[in-house]
Jmol script that loads the backbone (N, CA, C; Angstrom):
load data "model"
ATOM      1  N   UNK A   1      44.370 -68.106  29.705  1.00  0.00           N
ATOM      2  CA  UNK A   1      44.737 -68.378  28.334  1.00  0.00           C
ATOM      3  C   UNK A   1      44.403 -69.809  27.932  1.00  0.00           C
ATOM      4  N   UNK A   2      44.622 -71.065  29.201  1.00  0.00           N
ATOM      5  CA  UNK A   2      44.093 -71.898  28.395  1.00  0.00           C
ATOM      6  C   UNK A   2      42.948 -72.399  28.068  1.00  0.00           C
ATOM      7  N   UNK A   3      41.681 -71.288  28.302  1.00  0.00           N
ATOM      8  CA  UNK A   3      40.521 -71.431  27.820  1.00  0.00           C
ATOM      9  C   UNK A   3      40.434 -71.095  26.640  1.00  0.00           C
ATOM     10  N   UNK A   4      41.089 -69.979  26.400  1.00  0.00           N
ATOM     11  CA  UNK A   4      41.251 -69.526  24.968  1.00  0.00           C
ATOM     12  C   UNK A   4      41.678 -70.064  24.135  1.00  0.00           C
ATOM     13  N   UNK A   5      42.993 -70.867  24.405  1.00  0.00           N
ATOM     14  CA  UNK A   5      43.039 -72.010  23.255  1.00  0.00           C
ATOM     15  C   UNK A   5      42.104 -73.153  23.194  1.00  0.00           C
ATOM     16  N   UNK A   6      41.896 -73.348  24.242  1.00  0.00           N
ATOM     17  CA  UNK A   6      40.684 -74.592  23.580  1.00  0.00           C
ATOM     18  C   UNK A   6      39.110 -74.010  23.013  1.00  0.00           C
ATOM     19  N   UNK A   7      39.140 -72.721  23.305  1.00  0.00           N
ATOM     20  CA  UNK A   7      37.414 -72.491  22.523  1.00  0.00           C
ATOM     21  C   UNK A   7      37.622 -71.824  21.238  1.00  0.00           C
ATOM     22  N   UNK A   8      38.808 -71.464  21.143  1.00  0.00           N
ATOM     23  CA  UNK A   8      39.047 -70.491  19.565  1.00  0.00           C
ATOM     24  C   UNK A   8      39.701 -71.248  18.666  1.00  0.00           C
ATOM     25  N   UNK A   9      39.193 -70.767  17.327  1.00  0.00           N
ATOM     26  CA  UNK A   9      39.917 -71.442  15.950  1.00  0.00           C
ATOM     27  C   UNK A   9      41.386 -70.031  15.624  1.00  0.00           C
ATOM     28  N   UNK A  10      40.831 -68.768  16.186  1.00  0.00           N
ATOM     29  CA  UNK A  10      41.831 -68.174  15.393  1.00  0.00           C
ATOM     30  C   UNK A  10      41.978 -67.159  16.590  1.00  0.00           C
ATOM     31  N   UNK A  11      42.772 -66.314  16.591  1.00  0.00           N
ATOM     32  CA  UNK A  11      43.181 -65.546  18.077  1.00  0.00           C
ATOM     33  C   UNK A  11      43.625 -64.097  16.853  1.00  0.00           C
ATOM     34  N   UNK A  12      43.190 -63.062  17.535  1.00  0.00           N
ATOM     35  CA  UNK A  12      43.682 -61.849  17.197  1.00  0.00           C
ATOM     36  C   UNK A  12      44.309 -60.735  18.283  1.00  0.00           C
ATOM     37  N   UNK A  13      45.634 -60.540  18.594  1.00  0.00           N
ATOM     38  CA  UNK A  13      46.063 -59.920  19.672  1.00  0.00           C
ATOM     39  C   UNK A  13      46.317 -58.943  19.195  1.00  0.00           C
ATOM     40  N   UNK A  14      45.926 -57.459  19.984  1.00  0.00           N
ATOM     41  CA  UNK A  14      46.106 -56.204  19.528  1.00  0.00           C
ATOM     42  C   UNK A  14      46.948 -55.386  20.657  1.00  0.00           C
ATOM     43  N   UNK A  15      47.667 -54.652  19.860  1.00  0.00           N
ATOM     44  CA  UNK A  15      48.526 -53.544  21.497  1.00  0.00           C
ATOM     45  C   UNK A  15      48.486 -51.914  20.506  1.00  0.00           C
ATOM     46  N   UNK A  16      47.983 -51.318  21.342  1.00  0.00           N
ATOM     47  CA  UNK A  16      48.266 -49.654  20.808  1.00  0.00           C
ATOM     48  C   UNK A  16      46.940 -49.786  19.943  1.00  0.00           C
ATOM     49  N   UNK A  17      46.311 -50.604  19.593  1.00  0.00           N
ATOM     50  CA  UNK A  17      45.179 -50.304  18.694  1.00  0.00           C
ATOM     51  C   UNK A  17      45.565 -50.654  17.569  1.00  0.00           C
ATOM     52  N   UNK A  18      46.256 -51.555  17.214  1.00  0.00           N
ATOM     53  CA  UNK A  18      46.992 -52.209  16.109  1.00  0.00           C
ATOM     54  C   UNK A  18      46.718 -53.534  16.182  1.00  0.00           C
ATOM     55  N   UNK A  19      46.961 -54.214  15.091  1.00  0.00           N
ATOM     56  CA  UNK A  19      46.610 -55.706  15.293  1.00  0.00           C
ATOM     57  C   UNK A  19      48.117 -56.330  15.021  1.00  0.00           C
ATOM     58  N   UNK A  20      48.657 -56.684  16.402  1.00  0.00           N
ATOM     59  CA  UNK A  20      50.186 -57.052  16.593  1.00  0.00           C
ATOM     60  C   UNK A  20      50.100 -58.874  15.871  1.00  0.00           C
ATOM     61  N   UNK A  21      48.938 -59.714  16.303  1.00  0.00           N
ATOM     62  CA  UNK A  21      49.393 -61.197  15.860  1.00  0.00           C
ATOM     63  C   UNK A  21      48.383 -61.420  15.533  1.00  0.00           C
ATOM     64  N   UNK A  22      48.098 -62.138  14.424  1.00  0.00           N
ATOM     65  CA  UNK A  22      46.520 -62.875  14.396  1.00  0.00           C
ATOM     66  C   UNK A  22      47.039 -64.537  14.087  1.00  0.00           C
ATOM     67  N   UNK A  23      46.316 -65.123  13.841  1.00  0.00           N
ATOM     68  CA  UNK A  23      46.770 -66.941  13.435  1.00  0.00           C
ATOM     69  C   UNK A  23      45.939 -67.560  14.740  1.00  0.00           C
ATOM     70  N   UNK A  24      46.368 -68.506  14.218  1.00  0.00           N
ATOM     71  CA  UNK A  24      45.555 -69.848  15.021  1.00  0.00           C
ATOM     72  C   UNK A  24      46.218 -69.496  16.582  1.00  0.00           C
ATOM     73  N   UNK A  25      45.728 -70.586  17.269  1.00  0.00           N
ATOM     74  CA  UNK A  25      46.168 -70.474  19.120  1.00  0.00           C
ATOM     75  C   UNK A  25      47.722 -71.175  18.706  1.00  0.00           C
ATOM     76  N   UNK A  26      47.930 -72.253  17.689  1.00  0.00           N
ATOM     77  CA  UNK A  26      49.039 -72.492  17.661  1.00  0.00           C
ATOM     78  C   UNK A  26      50.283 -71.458  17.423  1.00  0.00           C
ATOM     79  N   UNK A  27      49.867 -70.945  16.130  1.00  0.00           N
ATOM     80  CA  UNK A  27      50.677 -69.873  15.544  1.00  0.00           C
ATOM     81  C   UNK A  27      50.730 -68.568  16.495  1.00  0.00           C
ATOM     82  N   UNK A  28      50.080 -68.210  16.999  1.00  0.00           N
ATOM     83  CA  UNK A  28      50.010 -67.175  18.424  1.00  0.00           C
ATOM     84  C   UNK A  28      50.759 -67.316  19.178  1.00  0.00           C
ATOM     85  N   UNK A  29      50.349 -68.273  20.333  1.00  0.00           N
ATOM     86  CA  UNK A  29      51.274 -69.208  20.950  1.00  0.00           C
ATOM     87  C   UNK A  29      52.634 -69.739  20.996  1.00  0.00           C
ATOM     88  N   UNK A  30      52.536 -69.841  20.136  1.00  0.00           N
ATOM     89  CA  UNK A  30      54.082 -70.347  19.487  1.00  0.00           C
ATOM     90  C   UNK A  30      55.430 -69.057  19.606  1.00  0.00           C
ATOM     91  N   UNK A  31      54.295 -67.743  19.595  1.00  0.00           N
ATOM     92  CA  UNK A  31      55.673 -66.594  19.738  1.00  0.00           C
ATOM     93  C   UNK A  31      55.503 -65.965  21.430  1.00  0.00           C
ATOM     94  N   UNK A  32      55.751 -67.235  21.927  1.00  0.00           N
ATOM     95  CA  UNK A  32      56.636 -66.856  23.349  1.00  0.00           C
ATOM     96  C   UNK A  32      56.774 -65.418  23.485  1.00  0.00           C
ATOM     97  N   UNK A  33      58.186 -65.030  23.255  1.00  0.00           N
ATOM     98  CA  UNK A  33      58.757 -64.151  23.813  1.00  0.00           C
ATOM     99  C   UNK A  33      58.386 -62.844  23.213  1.00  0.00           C
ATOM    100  N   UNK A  34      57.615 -62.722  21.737  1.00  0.00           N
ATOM    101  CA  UNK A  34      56.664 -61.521  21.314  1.00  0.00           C
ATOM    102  C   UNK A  34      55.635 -61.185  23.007  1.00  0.00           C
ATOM    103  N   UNK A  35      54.525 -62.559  22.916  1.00  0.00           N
ATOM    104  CA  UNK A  35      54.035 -62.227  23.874  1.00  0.00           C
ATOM    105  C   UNK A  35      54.203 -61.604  25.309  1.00  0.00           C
ATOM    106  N   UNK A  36      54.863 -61.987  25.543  1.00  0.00           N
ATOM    107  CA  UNK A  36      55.703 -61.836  26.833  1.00  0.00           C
ATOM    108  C   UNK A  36      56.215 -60.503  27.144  1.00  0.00           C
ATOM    109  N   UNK A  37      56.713 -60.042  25.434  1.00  0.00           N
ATOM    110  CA  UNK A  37      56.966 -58.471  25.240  1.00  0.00           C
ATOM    111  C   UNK A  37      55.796 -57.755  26.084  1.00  0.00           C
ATOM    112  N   UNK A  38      54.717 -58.354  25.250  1.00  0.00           N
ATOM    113  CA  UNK A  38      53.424 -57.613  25.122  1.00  0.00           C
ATOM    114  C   UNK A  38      52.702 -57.502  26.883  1.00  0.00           C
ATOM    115  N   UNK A  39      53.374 -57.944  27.455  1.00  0.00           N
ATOM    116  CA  UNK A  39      53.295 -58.665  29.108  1.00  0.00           C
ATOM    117  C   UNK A  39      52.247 -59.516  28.789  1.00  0.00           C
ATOM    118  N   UNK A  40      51.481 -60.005  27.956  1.00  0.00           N
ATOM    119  CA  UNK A  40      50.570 -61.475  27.961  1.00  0.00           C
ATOM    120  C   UNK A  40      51.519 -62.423  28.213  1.00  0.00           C
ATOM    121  N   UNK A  41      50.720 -63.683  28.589  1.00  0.00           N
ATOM    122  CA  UNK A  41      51.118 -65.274  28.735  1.00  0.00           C
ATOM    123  C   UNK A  41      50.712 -65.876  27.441  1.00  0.00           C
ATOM    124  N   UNK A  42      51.111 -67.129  27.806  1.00  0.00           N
ATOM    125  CA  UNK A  42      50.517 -68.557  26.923  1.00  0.00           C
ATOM    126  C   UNK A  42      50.105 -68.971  27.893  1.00  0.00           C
ATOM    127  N   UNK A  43      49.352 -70.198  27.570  1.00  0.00           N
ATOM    128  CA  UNK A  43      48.911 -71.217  28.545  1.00  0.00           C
ATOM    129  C   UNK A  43      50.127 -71.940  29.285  1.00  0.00           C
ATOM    130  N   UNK A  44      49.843 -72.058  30.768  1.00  0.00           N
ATOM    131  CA  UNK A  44      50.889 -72.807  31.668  1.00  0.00           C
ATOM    132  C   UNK A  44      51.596 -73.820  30.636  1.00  0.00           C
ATOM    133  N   UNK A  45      50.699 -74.674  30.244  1.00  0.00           N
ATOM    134  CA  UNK A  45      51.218 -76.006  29.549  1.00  0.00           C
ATOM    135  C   UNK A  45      52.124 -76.042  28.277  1.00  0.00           C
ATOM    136  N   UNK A  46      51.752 -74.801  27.603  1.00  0.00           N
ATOM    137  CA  UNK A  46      52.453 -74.627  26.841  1.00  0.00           C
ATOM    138  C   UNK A  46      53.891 -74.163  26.806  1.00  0.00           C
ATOM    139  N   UNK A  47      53.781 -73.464  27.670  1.00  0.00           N
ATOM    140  CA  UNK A  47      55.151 -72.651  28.266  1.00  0.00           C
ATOM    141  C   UNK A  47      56.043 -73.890  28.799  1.00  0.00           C
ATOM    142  N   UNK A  48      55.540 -74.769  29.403  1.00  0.00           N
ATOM    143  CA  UNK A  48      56.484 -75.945  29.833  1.00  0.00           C
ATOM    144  C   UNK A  48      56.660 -76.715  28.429  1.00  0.00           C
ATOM    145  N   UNK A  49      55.684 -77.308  27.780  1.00  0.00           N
ATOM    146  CA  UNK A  49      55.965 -78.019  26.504  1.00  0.00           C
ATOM    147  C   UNK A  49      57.038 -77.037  25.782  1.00  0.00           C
ATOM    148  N   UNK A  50      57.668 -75.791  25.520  1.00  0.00           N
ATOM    149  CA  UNK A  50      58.631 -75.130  24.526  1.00  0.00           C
ATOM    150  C   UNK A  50      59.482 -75.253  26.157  1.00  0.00           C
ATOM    151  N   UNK A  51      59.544 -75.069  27.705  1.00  0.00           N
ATOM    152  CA  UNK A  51      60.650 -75.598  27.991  1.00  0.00           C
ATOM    153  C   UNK A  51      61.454 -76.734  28.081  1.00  0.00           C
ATOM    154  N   UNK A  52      60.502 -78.114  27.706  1.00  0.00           N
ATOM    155  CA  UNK A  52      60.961 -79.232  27.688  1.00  0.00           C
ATOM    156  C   UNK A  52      61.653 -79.314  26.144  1.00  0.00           C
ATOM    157  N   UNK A  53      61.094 -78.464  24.852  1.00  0.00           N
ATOM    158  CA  UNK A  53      61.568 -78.580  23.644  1.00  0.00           C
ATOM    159  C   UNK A  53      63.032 -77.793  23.914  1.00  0.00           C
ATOM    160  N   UNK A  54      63.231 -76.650  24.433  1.00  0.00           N
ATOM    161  CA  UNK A  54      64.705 -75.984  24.865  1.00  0.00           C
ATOM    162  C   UNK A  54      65.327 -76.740  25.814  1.00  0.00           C
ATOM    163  N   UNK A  55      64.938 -77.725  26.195  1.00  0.00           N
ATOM    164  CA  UNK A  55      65.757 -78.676  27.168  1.00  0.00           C
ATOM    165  C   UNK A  55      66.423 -80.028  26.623  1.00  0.00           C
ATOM    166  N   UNK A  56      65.792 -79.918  25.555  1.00  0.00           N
ATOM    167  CA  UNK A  56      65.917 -81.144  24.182  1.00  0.00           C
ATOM    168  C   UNK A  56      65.303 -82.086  24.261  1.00  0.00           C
ATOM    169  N   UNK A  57      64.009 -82.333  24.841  1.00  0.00           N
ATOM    170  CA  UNK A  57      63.019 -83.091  24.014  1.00  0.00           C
ATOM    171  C   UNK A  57      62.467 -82.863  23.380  1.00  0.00           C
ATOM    172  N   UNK A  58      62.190 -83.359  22.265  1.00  0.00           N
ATOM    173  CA  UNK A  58      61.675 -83.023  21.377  1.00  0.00           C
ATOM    174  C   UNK A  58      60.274 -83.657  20.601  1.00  0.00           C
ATOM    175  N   UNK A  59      59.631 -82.709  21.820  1.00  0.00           N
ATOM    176  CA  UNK A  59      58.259 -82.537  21.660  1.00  0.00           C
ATOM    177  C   UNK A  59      57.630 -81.470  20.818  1.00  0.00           C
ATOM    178  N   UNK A  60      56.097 -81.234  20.382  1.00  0.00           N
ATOM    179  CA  UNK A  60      55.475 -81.078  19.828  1.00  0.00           C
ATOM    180  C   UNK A  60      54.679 -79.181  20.897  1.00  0.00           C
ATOM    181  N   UNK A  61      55.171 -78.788  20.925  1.00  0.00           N
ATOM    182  CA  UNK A  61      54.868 -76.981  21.211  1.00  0.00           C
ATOM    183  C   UNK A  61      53.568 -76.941  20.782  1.00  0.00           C
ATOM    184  N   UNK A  62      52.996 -77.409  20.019  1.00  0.00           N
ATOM    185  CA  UNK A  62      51.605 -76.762  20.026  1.00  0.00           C
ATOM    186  C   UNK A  62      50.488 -77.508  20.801  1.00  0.00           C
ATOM    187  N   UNK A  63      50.609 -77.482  22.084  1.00  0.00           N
ATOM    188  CA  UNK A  63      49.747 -78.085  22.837  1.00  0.00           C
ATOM    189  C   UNK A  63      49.390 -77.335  23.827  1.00  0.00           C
ATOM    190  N   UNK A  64      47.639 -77.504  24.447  1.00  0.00           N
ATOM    191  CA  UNK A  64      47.371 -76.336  25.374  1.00  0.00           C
ATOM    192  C   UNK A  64      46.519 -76.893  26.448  1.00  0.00           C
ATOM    193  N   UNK A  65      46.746 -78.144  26.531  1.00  0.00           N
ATOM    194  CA  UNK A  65      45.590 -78.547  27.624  1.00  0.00           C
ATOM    195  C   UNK A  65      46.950 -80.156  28.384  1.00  0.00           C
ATOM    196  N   UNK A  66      46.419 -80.120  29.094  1.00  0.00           N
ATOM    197  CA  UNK A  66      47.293 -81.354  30.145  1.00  0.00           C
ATOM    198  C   UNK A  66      47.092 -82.551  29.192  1.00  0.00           C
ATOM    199  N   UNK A  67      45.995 -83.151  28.958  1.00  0.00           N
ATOM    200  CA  UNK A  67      45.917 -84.422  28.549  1.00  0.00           C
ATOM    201  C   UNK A  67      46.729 -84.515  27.078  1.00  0.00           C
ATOM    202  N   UNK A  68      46.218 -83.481  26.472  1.00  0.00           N
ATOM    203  CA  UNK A  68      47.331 -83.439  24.810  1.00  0.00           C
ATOM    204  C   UNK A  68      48.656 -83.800  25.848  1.00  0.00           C
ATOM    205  N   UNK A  69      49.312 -82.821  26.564  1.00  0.00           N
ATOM    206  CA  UNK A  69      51.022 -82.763  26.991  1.00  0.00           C
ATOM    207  C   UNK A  69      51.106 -84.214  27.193  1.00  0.00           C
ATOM    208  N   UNK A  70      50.205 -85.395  28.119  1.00  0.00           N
ATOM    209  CA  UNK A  70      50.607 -86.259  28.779  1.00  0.00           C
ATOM    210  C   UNK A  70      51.011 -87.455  27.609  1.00  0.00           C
ATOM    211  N   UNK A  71      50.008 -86.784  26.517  1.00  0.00           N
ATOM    212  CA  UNK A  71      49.967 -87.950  25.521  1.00  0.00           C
ATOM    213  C   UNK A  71      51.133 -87.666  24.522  1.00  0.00           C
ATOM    214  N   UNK A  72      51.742 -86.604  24.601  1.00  0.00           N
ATOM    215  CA  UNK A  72      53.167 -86.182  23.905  1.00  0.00           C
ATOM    216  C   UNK A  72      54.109 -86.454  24.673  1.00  0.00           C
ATOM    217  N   UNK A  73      54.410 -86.351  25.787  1.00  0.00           N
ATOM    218  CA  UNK A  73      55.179 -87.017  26.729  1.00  0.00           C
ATOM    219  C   UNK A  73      55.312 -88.270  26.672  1.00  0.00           C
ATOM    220  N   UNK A  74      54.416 -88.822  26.954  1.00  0.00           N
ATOM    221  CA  UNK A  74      53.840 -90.468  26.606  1.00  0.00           C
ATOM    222  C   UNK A  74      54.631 -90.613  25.320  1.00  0.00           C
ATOM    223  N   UNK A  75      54.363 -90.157  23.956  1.00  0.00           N
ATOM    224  CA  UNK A  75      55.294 -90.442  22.830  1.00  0.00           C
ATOM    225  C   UNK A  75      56.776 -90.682  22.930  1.00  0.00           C
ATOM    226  N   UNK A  76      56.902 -88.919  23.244  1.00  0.00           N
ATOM    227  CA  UNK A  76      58.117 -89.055  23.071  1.00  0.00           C
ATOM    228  C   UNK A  76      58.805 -89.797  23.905  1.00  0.00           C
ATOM    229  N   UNK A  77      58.632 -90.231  25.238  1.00  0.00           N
ATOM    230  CA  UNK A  77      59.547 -91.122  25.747  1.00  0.00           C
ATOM    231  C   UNK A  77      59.605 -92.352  25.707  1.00  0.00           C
ATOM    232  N   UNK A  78      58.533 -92.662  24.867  1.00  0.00           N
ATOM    233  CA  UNK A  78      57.761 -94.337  24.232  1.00  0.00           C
ATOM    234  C   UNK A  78      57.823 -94.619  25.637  1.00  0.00           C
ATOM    235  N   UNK A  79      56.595 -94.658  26.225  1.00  0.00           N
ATOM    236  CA  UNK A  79      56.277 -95.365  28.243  1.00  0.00           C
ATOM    237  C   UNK A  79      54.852 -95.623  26.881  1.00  0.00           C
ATOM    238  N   UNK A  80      54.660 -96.613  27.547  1.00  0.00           N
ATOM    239  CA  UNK A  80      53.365 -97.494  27.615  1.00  0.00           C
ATOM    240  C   UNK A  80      51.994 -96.369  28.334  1.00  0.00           C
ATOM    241  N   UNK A  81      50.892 -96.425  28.115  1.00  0.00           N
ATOM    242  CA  UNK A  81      49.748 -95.664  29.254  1.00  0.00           C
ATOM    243  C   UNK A  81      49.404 -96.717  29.562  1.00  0.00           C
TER     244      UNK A  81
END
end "model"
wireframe off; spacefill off
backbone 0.3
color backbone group
């Protein structure tokens, strides 16, 4: 999956031959536990970025690659790179 967010502008997920989600990798992404229904994933990174947001930092969920997370991490805890 996290190839898929970084090469696509828009994601269309289908189950039964229906078109269950379409939207960006963010807006996709973003519904966790739809997916999850669906037995798909998100990207590793992402799945930790919405557990660090349910843990109460309050970071930024739409991220899908390590270096975005490090540099939201980096924010939110104001550390210097």
């Amino acid at each position: 999956m996290e190839d898929v967010a970084r090469l696509v502008d828009r994601l269309i997920v289908m189950e039964r031959g229906t078109i269950a989600l379409d939207g960006t990798p963010a807006e996709v992404f973003g519904q966790v536990a739809r997916l999850t229904e669906m037995g798909l994933g998100v990207p590793q990174i992402t799945e930790l970025m919405h557990e660090l947001k349910a843990r109460g930092l309050a970071v930024n969920t739409d991220i899908f690659t390590v270096e975005k997370a490090e540099e939201e991490i980096i924010r939110v805890m104001g550390w210097q790179k």
